[in-house]
Each structure stands twice: as structure tokens, then as C-alpha cells.
C-alpha positions as CSV (number, residue, x, y, z in Angstrom):
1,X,15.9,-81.3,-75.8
2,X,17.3,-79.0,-78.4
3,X,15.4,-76.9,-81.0
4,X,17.2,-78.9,-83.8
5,X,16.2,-82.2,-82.0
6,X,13.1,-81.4,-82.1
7,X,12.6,-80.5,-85.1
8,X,14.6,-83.7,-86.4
9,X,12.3,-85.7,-84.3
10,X,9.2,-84.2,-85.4
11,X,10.3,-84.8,-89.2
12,X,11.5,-88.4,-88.4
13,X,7.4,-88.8,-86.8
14,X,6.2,-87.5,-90.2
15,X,8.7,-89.3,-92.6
16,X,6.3,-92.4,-94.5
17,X,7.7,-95.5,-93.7
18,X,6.9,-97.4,-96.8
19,X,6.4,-96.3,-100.9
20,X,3.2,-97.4,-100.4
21,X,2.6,-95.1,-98.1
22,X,4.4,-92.4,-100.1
23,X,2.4,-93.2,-102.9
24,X,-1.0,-92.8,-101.1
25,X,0.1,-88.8,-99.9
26,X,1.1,-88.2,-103.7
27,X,-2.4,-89.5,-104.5
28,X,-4.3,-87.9,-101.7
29,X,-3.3,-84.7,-103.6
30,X,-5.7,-85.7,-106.1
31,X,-8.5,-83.8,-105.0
32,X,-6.5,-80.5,-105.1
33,X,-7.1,-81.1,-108.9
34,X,-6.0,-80.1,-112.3
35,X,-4.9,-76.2,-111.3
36,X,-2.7,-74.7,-114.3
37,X,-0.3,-72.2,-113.5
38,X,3.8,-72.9,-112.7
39,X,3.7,-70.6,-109.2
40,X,3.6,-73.5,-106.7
41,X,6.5,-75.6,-108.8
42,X,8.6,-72.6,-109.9
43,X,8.5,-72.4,-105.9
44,X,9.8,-75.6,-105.5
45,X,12.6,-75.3,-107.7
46,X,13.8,-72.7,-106.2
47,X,13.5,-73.8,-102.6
48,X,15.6,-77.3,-104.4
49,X,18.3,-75.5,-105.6
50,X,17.1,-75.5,-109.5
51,X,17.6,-78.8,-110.2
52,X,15.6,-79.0,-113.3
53,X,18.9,-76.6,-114.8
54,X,21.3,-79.3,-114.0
55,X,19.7,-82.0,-117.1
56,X,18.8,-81.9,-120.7
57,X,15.2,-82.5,-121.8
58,X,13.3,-83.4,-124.9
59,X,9.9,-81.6,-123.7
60,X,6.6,-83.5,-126.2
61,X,3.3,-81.8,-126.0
62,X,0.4,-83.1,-128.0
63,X,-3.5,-84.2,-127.6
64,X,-2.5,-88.1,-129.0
65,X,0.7,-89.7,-129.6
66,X,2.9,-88.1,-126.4
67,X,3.3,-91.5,-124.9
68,X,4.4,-93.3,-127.9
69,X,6.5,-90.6,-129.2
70,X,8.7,-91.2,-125.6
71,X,8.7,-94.7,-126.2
72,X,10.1,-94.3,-129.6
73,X,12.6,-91.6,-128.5
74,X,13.3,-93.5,-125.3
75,X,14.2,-96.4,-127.4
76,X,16.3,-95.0,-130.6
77,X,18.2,-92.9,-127.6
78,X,19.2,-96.3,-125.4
79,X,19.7,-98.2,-128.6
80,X,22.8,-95.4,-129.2
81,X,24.1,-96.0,-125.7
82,X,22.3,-93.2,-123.8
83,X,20.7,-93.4,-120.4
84,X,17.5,-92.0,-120.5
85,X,14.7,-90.1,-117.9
86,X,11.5,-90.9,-119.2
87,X,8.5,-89.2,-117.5
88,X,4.8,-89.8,-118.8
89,X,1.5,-90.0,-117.4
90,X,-0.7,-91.5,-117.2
91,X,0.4,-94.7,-115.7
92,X,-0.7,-98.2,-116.8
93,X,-0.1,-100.7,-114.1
94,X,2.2,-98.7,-110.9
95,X,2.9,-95.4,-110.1
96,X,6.4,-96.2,-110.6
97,X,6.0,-96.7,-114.3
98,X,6.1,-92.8,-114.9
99,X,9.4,-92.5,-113.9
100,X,11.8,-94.5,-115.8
101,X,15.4,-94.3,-116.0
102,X,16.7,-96.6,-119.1
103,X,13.0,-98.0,-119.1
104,X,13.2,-99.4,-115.8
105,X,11.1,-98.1,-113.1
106,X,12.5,-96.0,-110.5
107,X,13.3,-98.0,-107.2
108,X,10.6,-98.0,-104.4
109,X,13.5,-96.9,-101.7
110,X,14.3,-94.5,-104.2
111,X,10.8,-93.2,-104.5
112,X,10.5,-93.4,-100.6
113,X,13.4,-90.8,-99.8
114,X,12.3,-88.8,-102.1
115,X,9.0,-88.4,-101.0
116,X,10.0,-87.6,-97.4
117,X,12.1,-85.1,-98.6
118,X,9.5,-83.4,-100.3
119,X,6.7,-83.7,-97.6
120,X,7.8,-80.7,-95.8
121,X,8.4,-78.5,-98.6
122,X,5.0,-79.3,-100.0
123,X,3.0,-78.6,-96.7
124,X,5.0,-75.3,-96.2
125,X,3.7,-74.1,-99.5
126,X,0.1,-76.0,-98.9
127,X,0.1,-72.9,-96.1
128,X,0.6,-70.4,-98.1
129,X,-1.8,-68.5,-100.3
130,X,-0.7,-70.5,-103.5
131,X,-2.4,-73.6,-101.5
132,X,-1.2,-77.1,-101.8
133,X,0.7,-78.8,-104.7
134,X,-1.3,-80.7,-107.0
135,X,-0.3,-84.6,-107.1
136,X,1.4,-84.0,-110.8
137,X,3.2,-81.2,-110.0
138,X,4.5,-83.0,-106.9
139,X,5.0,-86.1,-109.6
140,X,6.7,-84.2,-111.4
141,X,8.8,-82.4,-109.1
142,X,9.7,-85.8,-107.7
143,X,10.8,-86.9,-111.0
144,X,12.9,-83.9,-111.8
145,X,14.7,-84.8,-108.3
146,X,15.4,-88.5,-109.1
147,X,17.0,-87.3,-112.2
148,X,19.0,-84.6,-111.4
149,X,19.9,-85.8,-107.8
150,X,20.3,-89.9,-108.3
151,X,20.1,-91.3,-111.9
152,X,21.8,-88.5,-113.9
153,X,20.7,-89.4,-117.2
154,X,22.2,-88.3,-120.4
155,X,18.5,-87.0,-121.5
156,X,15.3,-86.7,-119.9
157,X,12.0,-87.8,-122.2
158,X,10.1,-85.7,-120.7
159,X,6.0,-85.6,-121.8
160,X,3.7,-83.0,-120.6
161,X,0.4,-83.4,-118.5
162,X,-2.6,-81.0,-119.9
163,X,-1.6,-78.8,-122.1
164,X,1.6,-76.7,-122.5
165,X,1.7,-73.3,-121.6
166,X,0.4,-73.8,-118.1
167,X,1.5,-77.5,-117.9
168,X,3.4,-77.7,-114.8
169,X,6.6,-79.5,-117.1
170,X,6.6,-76.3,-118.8
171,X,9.1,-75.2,-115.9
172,X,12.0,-76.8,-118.4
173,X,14.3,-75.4,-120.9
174,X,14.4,-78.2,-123.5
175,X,17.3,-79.2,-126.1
176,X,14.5,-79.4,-128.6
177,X,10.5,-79.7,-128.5
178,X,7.8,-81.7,-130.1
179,X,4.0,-81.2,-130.7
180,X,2.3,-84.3,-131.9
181,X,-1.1,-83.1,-132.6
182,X,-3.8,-81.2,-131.7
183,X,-7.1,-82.5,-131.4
184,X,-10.4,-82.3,-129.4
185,X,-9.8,-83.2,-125.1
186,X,-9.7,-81.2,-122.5
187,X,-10.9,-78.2,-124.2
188,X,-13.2,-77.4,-121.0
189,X,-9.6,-76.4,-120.2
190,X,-7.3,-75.8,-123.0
191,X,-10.1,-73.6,-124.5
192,X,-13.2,-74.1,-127.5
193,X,-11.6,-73.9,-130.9
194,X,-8.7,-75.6,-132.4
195,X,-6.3,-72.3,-132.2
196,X,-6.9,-72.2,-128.8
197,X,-5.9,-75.6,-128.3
198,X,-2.8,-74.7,-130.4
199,X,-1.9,-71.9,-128.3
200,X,-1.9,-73.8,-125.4
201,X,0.8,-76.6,-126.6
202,X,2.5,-74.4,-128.4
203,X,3.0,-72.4,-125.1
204,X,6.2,-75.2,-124.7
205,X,8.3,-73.5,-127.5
206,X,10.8,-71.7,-126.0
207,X,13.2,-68.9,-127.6
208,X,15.5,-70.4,-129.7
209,X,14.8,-74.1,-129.0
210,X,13.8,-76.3,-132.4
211,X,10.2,-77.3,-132.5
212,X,9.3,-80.5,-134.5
213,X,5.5,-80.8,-135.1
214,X,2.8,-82.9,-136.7
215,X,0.3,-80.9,-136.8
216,X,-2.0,-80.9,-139.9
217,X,-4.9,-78.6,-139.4
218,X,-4.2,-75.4,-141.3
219,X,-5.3,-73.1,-138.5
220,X,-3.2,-75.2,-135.9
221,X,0.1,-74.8,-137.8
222,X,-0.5,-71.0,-138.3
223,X,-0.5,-70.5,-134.3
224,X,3.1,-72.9,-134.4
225,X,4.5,-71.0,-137.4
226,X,3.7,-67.4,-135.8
227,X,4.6,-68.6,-132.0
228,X,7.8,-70.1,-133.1
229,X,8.7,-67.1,-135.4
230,X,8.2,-64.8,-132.4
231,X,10.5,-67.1,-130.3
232,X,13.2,-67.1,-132.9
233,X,12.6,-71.1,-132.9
234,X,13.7,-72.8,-135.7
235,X,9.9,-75.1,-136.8
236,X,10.0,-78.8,-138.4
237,X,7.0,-79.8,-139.6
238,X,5.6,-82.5,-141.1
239,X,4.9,-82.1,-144.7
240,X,7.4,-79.5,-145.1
241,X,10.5,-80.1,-143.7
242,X,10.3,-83.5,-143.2
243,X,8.0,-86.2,-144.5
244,X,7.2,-89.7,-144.3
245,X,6.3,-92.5,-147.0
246,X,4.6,-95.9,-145.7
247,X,5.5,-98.9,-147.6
248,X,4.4,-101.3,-145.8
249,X,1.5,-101.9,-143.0
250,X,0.6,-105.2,-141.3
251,X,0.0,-106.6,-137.7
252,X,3.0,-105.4,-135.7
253,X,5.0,-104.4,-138.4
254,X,5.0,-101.3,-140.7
255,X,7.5,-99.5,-142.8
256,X,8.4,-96.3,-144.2
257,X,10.8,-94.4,-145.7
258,X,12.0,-91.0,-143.8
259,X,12.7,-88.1,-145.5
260,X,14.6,-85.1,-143.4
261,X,16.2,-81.7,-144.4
262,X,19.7,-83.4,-143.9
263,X,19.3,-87.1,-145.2
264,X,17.2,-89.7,-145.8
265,X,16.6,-93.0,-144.0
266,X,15.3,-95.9,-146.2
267,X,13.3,-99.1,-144.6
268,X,12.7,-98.5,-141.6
269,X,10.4,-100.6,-139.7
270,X,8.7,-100.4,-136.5
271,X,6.0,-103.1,-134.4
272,X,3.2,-100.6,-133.0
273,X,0.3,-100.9,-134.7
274,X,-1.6,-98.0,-136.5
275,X,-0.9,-96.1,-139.7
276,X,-0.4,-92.9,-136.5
277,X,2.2,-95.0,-135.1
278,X,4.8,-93.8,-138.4
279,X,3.5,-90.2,-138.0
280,X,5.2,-90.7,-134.5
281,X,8.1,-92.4,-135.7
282,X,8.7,-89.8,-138.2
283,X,8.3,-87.1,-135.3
284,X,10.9,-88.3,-133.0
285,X,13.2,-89.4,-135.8
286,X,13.2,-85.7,-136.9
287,X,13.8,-84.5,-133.0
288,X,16.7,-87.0,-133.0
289,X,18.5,-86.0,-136.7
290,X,18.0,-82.0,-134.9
291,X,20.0,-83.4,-132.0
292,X,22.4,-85.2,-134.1
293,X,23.1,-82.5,-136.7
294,X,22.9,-79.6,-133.8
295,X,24.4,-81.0,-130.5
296,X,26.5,-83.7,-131.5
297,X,24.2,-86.4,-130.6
298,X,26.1,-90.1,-132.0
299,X,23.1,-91.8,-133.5
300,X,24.3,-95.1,-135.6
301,X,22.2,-95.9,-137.9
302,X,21.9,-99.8,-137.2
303,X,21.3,-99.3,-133.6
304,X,18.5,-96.4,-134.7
305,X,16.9,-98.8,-136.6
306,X,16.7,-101.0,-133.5
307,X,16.0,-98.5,-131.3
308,X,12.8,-97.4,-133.7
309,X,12.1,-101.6,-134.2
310,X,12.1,-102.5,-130.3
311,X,10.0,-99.3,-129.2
312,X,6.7,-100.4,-127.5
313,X,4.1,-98.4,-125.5
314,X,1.5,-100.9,-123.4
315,X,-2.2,-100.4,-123.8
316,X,-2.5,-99.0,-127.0
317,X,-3.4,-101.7,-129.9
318,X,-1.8,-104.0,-127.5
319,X,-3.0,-107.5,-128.4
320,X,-2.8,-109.3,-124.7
321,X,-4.4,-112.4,-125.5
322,X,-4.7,-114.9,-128.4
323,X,-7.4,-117.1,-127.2
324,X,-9.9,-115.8,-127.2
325,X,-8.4,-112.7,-129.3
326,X,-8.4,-109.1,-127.3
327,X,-6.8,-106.0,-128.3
328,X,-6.8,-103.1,-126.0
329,X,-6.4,-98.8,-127.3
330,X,-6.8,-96.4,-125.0
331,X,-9.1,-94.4,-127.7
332,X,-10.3,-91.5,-125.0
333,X,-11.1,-88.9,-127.2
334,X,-12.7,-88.2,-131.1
335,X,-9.3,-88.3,-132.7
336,X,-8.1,-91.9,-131.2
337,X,-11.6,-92.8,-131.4
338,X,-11.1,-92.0,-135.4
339,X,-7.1,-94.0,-135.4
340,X,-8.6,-97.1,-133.8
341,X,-11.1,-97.3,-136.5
342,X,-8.7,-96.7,-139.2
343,X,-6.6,-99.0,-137.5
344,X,-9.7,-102.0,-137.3
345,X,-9.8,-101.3,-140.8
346,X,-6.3,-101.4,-142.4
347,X,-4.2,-103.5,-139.9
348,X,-6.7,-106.4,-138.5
349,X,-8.7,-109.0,-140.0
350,X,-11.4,-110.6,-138.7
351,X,-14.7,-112.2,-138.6
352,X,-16.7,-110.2,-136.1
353,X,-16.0,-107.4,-134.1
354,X,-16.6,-107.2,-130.4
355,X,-16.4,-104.1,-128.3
356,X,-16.2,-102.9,-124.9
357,X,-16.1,-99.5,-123.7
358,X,-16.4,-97.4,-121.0
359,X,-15.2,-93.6,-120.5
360,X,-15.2,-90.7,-117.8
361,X,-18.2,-88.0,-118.1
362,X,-15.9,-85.6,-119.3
363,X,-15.3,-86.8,-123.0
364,X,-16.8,-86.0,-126.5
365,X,-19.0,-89.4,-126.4
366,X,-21.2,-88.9,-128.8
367,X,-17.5,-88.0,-131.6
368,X,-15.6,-91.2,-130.1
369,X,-18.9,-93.4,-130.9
370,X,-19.5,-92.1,-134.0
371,X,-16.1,-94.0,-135.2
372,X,-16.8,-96.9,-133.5
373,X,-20.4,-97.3,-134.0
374,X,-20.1,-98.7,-137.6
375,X,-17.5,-100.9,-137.5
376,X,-18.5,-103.1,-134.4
377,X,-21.2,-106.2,-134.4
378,X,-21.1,-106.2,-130.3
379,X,-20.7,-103.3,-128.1
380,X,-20.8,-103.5,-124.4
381,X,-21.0,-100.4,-122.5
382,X,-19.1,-100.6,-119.0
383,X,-18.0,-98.3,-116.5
384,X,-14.3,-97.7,-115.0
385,X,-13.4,-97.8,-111.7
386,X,-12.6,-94.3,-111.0
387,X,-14.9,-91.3,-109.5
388,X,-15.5,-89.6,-113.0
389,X,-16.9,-92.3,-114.8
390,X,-19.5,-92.1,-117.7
391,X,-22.9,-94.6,-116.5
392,X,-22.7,-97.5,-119.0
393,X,-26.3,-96.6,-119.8
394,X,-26.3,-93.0,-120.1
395,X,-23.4,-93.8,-122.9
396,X,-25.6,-96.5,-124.4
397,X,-28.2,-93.9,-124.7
398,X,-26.1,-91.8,-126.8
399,X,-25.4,-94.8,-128.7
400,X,-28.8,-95.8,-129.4
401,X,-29.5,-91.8,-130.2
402,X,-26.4,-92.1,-132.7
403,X,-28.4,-95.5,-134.0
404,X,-31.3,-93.7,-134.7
405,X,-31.3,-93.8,-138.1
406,X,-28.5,-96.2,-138.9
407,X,-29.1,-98.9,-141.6
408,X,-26.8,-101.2,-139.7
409,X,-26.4,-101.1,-135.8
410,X,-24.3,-103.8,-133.3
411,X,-26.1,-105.5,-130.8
412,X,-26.0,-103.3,-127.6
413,X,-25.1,-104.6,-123.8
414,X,-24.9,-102.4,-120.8
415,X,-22.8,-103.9,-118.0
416,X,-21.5,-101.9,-114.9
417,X,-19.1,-104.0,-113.3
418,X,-16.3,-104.3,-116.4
419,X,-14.8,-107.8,-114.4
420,X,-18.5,-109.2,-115.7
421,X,-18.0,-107.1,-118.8
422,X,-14.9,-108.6,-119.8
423,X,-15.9,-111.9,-119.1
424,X,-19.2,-111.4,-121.6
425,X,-16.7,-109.9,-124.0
426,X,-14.3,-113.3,-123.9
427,X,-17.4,-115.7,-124.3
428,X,-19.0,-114.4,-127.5
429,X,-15.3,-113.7,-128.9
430,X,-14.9,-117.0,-131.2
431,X,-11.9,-117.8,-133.1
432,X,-11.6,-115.6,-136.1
433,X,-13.3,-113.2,-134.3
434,X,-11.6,-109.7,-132.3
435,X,-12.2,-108.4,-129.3
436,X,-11.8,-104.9,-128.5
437,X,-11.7,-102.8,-125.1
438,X,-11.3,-99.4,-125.5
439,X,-12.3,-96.2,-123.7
440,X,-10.3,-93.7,-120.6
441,X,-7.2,-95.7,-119.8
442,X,-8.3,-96.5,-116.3
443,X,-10.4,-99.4,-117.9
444,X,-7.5,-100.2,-119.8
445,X,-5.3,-100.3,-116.8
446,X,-7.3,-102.8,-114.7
447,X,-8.3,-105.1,-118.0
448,X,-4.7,-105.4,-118.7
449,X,-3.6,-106.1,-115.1
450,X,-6.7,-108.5,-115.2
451,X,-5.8,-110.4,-118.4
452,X,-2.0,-110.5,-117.7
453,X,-2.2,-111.4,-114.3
454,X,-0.3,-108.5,-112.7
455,X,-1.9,-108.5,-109.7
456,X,0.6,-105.4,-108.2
457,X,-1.2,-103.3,-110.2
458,X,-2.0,-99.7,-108.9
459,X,-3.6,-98.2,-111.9
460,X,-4.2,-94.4,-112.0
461,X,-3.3,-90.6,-113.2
């Protein structure tokens, strides 16, 4: 036998024979952990051929928001007759929702050959001083493949993971850039104050690319102004180069008027819930009109307005089911902690409020229940099914700390297993009354798959 046989055979032994299997080495990576820095996939690229070179991205940074600013992009973009790469994480139901090609997930097979391609390339680097690919960078790798190699999109939507600067998607040149927010996660990470934060997301504006931001906090939009001024970057931002007006808010449907340094667009409506939900819409509406004005994008304007209309992002202010009534929002963090609330109190009516929460250790607990905290009659404290989960009772510890002094306080449950949780939750919800499950996304995940039935659910990061 040959050398070239042998080698063939030996890759045919360790070629994966099923996605699933594909799937469970992606995972396995898992435990290489969150490890910022773009030496292991600027490797990969290279060894590939460049193929992230070959597409055109719109690259969305952000602590809240990224998900449904893709979604709203995604959709204004296929309403005007382009295919579109979507890439966002984390995923709600199967690992296959984070990489969508004209919203549909990417083909198991697809996913498959993929993968076995990039086995070999990932353990040949996993021997080498920069150690092993992380599970997003070999995610996102894989999704920069499927684009550039099998779908060909027009435009890739392309949302980062942690960050910016060091975020492993930061390997791309986009068209144009967005920055949604900046808010309190991950700063055992991204760094303690605000500016630091900033200067991690803004580490996706590249020389000459626009930047369109949302950003309110003063000191936040300093580090944008003076990062996109030393980057030659021309910076839209909310409040000063392009605005907003609401007109109109109620469940699953709001309105607004846009107003943009080239024209205006009157009435425009969209169904996610949430007064945020226009800040967003506003966002990727400004990305669009920088495409359209600077690269010839064809946007119509009817088929915008659809676009922006039919845009949908799963798990946040989702209502699943009617009877009893139960609303899911991925609130992980102080700031979505703060938009669900404002949400609870603008957008739904109700006669009691019923909520159940769980979180990973990691978070700001005692900021995220400080929103909540007032506003609910029940809360049940529940844990997730993943290895960095919050105990139920250590969070309704805090709770009851938070309580303290409180002239009015929600009856408090603590119940581990969130199936039992959940089915608490649905027999004290009565009609006229809401129930709420909110908390890290991984409870989100399972109830959803739970309530809906979709039991090919994978759930996960």
C-alpha cells in the first residue's frame, strides 16, 4: 500500500459518519473554552485559501439586540430579492439554526462534509503551540466555508460571539458595521467599566468601513467617535445622524417613523415586541440606506417594509402559548433584565404576573432581579440544564436579600428541575393572568422545545 493510500485510508477511518456525530466533535471543543485572540482562525484561513475574502459581510457587535438586529437585516435584505448568510449564536433549538442561508438552516450532509474537512486541519493546529480551536471559532470557520464554498450568498449577516476586537468573526472585512449597545455581560472578559466594554466592540470598526451605532452612554460613544475617527470610518449614530419616532406600540405591533441623513421613511411597522425592538429597526434600517446610497444596494421600499414587518427572532418576548398564557425573553443580563420590565409595563396587560427564572453563576443577579423583583406576584427560581448554572436557592437568596426592605414582595418558589418548574408555573397561571420565563437562553431553549413540542431540539452555545 501506497503512502497516499494510506493516508486516504486513515482520513476515510476518521471522517464522522453522521451530523450528529459532527455535531458532538464541534461540541466536545467546548471545554477548550472562550479563548480571545484571532491566531488559531487567521491560521485557518490561510491554510483554506482565504475564503472569508471571497463574500461580503454586515459584521453586528453589541451586548443586546445582535440577534434581532440579523433578523431584521436578514429580512429587509430577502424581502429585496437577496440571498442571505446569517450566522448568530447562540442557538435556540439545533445547532444548525446558526447557520442560515435565506433563513433556512444549512443542510445536515452539508454540515457533515464540512466538518470532515475541517477535522484534520483543526487537530494539526490542536498540536501546535496555539492549541486546539475553540468550538466557535471552528463554528465559525465552518460557517465562513459553507458560504464562500456552497451557498454563495449575496451578503453574509454575520453577528459576533464575545466581544469585538478579539471576537473570533473579527477576522472579516465588512461592507458596513453595527454596534447595538453596550451594556453590563461578560465584563469578567471584555473588561470593568463601560469604556472598556466600548473598546472591545468597537475593536470591529475597520479603516474606512461605515459604523452605525446605538449607543447612548456618553462615555461609550466617545470611545466610537475617537475609534472611528482614527480608522477614517465614517459613524452613524443614533440621535445624531439618524433617529427614530414611535407612534405606535401594542402586542406585536409597533410603529415609527425613521429619520436618516438621506431620506425619511414614514409608518413603518414591525411585530417584535419591546419599545428596543424600534431602536433595532432603526439600526439596521440605517446599515441598509448606507448600503443603498454607497454600494448600490436596490432596496424597494414596499418590499422593505415587508422585510422590516415579517422579521422575527424566537425566544425573545415570544408568546408560545395562549392557554395558559406564557411569554418567553431571554433577559440574561441587567440591561434585558431592565427591557423586559419596560416591556411588562408598556406592551402587556394583565392580571397577575408569574415568573420563572433561572441563570448561569456568571451574571449580574442581584441588577437582573432588581427589574424584575417589583413587577412580579410569583417568582419561581429554577435552574438550567447546563454545567454553569446559578442554584435556584442561592438566587432566591439574593432575592429575598433584594426583598429585605421592600414594601411589596412576590411570593417566592425554588424548584430545581425547571420540567416541574414549568408545570408549577402553568397551574397558578389563570386566564387574564401572564406567565413569564426568563433567564440564560439555555432555559429558554428547552422550555420552548418543551412547550412547542420540538422534540429534535439540541439546545446550546
Amino acid at each position: 500500500m501506497s503512502d497516499n493510500q494510506r493516508t486516504n485510508l486513515s482520513a476515510a477511518t476518521d471522517s464522522f459518519a453522521t451530523a450528529e456525530a459532527a455535531i458532538d466533535w464541534i461540541n466536545s471543543l467546548i471545554p477548550f473554552g472562550i479563548r480571545p485572540g484571532l491566531e488559531r482562525v487567521e491560521l485557518m484561513m490561510e491554510k483554506l485559501g482565504h475564503p472569508h475574502r471571497r463574500l461580503k459581510f454586515i459584521h453586528v457587535a453589541g451586548t443586546n439586540g445582535k440577534g434581532s438586529t440579523c433578523a431584521l437585516l436578514t429580512s429587509m435584505l430577502m424581502a429585496n430579492g437577496y440571498d442571505v448568510g446569517t450566522f448568530t449564536s447562540p442557538y435556540i433549538e439545533k445547532f444548525t439554526n446558526r447557520f442560515k442561508y435565506n433563513n433556512e438552516d444549512i443542510p445536515e450532509e452539508t454540515l457533515l462534509r464540512l466538518a470532515n474537512e475541517l477535522k484534520p486541519l483543526v487537530d494539526e493546529i490542536a498540536a501546535t503551540p496555539l492549541g486546539s480551536p475553540t468550538m466557535f471559532e471552528v463554528s465559525t470557520v465552518l460557517a465562513i466555508c459553507y458560504y464562500a464554498k456552497v451557498a454563495y450568498p449575496d451578503v453574509v449577516v454575520l453577528e459576533t460571539g464575545l466581544g469585538g476586537r478579539l471576537d473570533v468573526t473579527n477576522i472579516v472585512t465588512p461592507i458596513v458595521s453595527v454596534i447595538t449597545n453596550i451594556g453590563h455581560d461578560h465584563m469578567d472578559i471584555l473588561g470593568d467599566t463601560i469604556e472598556q466594554v466600548a473598546a472591545e466592540k468597537a475593536g470591529i470598526i475597520k479603516p474606512g468601513v461605515p459604523i452605525v451605532s446605538t449607543v447612548e452612554q456618553p462615555e461609550a460613544i466617545d470611545v466610537i467617535r475617537r475609534t472611528a475617527a482614527e480608522r477614517r470610518s465614517t459613524l452613524y449614530l443614533m440621535g445624531e445622524q439618524f433617529r427614530f419616532e414611535a407612534l405606535h406600540s401594542e402586542e406585536n405591533e409597533q410603529t415609527f417613523h425613521f429619520r436618516g441623513p438621506f431620506r425619511e421613511l414614514e409608518n413603518l411597522a414591525i411585530t417584535l415586541n419591546g419599545a428596543h425592538q424600534m431602536k433595532n429597526a432603526a439600526a439596521a434600517l440605517m446599515a441598509l440606506e448606507v448600503l443603498r446610497q454607497y454600494m448600490a444596494f436596490r432596496v424597494d421600499d414596499e418590499e422593505l417594509r415587508a422585510g422590516l414587518r415579517s422579521a422575527a427572532w424566537p425566544g425573545r418576548l415570544e408568546i408560545v402559548s395562549e392557554q395558559p398564557r406564557i411569554l418567553l425573553d431571554g433577559a440574561h443580563n441587567p440591561e434585558g433584565a431592565e427591557t423586559l420590565a419596560q416591556a411588562l409595563r408598556d406592551t402587556y396587560r394583565y392580571k397577575r404576573l408569574h415568573v420563572m427564572m433561572g441563570m448561569l453563576s456568571t451574571k449580574n443577579h442581584h441588577d437582573v432581579l432588581r427589574h424584575i423583583l417589583p413587577l412580579a406576584d410569583t417568582l419561581i427560581f429554577t435552574e438550567p440544564d447546563f454545567r454553569k448554572k446559578m442554584s435556584a436557592e442561592n438566587l432566591s437568596h439574593i432575592a429575598e436579600e433584594l426583598l429585605a426592605t421592600a414594601s411589596r414582595r412576590p411570593q417566592i418558589a425554588v424548584e430545581p428541575n425547571w420540567r416541574e418548574s414549568l408545570e408549577r408555573l402553568k397551574a397558578m397561571t389563570e386566564p387574564g393572568d401572564l406567565a413569564v420565563v426568563t433567564g440564560t437562553l439555555y432555559l429558554i431553549a428547552d422550555v420552548r422545545s418543551y412547550v412547542l413540542h420540538r422534540t429534535d431540539s439540541e439546545k446550546g452555545w
